[in-house]
N, C-alpha and C positions, 0 to 999 in steps of 0.2 A: 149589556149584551149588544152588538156589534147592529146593526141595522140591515136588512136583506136590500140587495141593490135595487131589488125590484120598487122600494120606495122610495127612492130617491133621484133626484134629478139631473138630469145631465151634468150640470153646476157642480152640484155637491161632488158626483163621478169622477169629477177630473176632465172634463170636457169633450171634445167631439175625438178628438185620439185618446184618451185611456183606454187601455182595458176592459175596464166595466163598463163603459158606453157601448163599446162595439160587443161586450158578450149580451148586455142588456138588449140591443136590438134586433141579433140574431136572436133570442129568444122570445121576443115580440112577436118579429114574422114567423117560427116555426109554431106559436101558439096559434096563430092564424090559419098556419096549413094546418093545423092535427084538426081544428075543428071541421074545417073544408072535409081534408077524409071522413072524418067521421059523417057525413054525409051523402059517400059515396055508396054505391053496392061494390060486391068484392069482382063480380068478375066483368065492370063497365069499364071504357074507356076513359073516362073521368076521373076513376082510381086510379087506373094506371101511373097518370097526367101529376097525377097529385104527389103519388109515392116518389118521382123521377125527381118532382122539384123539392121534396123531402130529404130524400138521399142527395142530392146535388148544394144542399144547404148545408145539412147534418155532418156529414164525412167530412170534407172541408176543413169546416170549423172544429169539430173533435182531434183532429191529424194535429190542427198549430195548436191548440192547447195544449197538446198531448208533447210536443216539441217545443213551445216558449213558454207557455204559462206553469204549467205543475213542476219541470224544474225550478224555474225560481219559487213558487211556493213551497217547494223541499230546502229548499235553501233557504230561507229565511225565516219559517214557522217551524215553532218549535215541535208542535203536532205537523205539520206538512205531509210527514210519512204514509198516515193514517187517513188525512182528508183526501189525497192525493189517487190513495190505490181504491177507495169507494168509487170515486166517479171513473176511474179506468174502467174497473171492473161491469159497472153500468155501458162503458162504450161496448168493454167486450162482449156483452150479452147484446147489445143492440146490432153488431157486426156478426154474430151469429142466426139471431135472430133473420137479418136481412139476408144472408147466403141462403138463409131454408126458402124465405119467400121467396125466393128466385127460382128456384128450383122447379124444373118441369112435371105437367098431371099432377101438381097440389090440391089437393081436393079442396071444395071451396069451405067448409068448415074449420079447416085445421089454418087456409088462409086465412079466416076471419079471426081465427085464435092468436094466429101469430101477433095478425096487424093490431091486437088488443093489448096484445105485450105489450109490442114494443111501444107503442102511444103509452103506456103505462111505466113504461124505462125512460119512455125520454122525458114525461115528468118529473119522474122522481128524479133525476138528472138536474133538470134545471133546477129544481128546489135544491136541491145539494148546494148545486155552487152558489145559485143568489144567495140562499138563506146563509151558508155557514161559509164555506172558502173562499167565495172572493170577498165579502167583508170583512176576510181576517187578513186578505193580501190587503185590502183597503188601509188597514192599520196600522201595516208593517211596513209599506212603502211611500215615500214619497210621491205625489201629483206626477210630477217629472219622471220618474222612473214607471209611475203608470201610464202614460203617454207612452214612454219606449216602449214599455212589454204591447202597448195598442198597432205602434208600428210593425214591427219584431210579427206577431200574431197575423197580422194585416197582410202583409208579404208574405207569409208562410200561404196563410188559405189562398190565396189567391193563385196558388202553384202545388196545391197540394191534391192527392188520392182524391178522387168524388165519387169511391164505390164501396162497399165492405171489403175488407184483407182479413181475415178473424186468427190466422195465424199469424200474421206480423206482432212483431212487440210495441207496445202500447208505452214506451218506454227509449230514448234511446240508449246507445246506436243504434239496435235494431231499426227502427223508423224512421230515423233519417238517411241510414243504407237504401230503406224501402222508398224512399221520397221519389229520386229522380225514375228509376224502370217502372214504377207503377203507375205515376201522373201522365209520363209518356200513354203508356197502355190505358188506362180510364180515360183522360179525357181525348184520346181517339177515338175510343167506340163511343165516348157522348156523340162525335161527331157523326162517325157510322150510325148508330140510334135515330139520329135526330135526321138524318137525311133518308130512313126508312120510312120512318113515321109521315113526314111533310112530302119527300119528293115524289119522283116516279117512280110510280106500283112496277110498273116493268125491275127498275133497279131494285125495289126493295127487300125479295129475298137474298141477290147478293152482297149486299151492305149489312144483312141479317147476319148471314154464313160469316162473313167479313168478322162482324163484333163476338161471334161466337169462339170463331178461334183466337181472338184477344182474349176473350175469358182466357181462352185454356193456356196461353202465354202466361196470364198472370198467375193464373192457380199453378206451373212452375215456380215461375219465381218466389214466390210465397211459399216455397217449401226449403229453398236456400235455410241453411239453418243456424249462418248471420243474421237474418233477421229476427230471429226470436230474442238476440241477445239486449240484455237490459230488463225480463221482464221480473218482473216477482211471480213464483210460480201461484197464487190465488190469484192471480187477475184471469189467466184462462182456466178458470172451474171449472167453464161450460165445456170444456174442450171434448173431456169422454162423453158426455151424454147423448 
C-alpha cells in the first residue's frame, strides 16, 4: 500500500518543486489556520481575519489542482476517474458551503454550523489526496515530471480565483474560460477588502460598496454557461439543496 505523503519527506517527495512538497505544505499551514479558527468566536474580528486567510490559501490552490494536477491523474491512473471526482466534489461542497457563509443576517448558529462543515470537508480533503491520490500519482510518475506538475501548479495558484465560484466547473474548459474574468474580479476586491479594513474609515464604506458590486460582476459571469462545461454532473450535488 502506497504511503500518505504526509509521512514522508521532502527527499522522498521529490524535492522543494514537486508536487507533493508544495500540496504537503499548503496543508501544513491550512492545519494551522483551522486550529486558529477553531479558537475563534463566530461573530469576533479574529474569525473574520482567520476565515479571509483560509479562503485566500484554499481557493487558490484547489482552482491549480483542479486545472494541472487531476488532469494528469486522469491520465495516467487507471482509477483517476474515480479518485479525481471525490475530491472535486469535496471542493464543490466547500465552494458552496463558503457562498452561504457569506451571506448577509446569518444567524450565528447556522454560521457556527457551516464553519464546522466546512473544517470537516477540508479534512476530509486533505486525507483524500495525502492518503490515496497523490501517492498513487507518486507511483505513476517520474521525480521529474513531479517537479513539472510542482511548477505547472505553482504558476497556476499564483494567478488564480481567491473566492468561491460554486457554479464554475471544477473541470476544464469550463475553469480555465473562468481563470482570467474571475482572478481579475477577486483579487480586486481583496484589494478593495483590505483597503476597508486597514485604511481610512472615511473611505471605508466606499471601497465596501466598491467590492460589493464586484461580487455581483462575478455572480454574472458565473452564470455564463461555458463555464460549467467540463463538469461531470455528481460533482454539483449540492447545487439543488
Amino acid at each position: 500500500m502506497a504511503r500518505s505523503i504526509a509521512d514522508q519527506t521532502d527527499a522522498e517527495l521529490g524535492g522543494t518543486w514537486s508536487i507533493l512538497v508544495r500540496q504537503k505544505r499548503d496543508h501544513v499551514h491550512l492545519d494551522r489556520l483551522l486550529h486558529q479558527l477553531g479558537e475563534t468566536r463566530p461573530s469576533s474580528t479574529e474569525r473574520r481575519d482567520v476565515l479571509h486567510r483560509v479562503a485566500r490559501l484554499v481557493f487558490p490552490h484547489a482552482f491549480a489542482e483542479e486545472s494541472v494536477v487531476w488532469p494528469a491523474a486522469r491520465r495516467v491512473l487507471p482509477d483517476g476517474e474515480a479518485l479525481t471526482l471525490q475530491v472535486e466534489q469535496e471542493h464543490q461542497e466547500v465552494n458552496e458551503l463558503w457562498t452561504e457563509l457569506e451571506s448577509d443576517g446569518l444567524p450565528l448558529e447556522r454560521h457556527q454550523a457551516l464553519v464546522d462543515r466546512l473544517v470537516e470537508v477540508l479534512r476530509e480533503d486533505v486525507r483524500d489526496e495525502e492518503d490515496a491520490l497523490l501517492p498513487r500519482l507518486q507511483d505513476a510518475l517520474s521525480t521529474a515530471r513531479l517537479r513539472a506538475l510542482g511548477v505547472a501548479w505553482e504558476a497556476v495558484r499564483r494567478t488564480a480565483p481567491t473566492r468561491p465560484h460554486p457554479l464554475v466547473a471544477r473541470r476544464p474548459p469550463g475553469n480555465a474560460l473562468a481563470a482570467l474574468p474571475l482572478t481579475v474580479i477577486d483579487r480586486s476586491r481583496d484589494l478593495l477588502d483590505v483597503g476597508a479594513r486597514h485604511g481610512s474609515a472615511a473611505m471605508a464604506p466606499a471601497l465596501h460598496r466598491g467590492s460589493t458590486a464586484l461580487a455581483g460582476v462575478a455572480g454574472r459571469v458565473e452564470q455564463a454557461g461555458v463555464l460549467r462545461h467540463g463538469d461531470r454532473s455528481s460533482t454539483h450535488r449540492g447545487r439543488d439543496r
